[in-house]
C-alpha positions as CSV (number, residue, x, y, z in Angstrom):
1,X,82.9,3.0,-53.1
2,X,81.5,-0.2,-51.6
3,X,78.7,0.1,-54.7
4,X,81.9,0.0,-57.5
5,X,83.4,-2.5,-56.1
6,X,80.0,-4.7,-56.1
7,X,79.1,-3.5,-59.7
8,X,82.7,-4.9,-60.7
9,X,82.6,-8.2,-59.1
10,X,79.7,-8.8,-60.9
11,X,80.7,-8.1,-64.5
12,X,83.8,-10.3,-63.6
13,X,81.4,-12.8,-62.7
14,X,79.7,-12.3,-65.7
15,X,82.3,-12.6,-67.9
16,X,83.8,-15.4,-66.0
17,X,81.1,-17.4,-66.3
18,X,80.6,-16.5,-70.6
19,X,84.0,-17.2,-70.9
20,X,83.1,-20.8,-69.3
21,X,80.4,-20.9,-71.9
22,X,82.4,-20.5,-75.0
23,X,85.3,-22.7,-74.1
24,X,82.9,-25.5,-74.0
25,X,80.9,-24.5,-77.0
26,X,84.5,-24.5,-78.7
27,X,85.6,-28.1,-77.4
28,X,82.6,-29.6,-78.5
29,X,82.6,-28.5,-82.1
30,X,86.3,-29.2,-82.0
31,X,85.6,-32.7,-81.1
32,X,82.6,-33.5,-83.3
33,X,85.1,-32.2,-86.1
34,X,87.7,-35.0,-84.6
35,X,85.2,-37.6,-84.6
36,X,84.5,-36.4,-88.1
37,X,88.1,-36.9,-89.5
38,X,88.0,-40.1,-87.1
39,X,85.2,-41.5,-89.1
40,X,86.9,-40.8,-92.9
41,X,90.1,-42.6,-92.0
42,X,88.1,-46.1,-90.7
C-alpha cells in the first residue's frame, strides 16, 4: 500500500512539474507573437 501511494505521488509530481513546463513554453511564444504584432503597428 505504502509503495502505491509513493509511486502515485511521484507521477503527480511529474506531471505537475511538465505541466509547469508547457505553460511557460506557451507564454513565451504567445508573447514573442505579441511583440511581433506590436512591432507591425509602430
Amino acid at each position: 500500500m505504502m509503495r502505491m501511494l509513493t509511486i502515485t505521488i511521484a507521477f503527480i509530481a511529474a506531471f505537475g512539474l511538465s505541466a509547469c513546463n508547457t505553460m511557460q513554453g506557451l507564454g513565451k511564444d504567445v508573447q514573442s507573437g505579441g511583440e511581433a504584432l506590436e512591432k507591425q503597428a509602430k
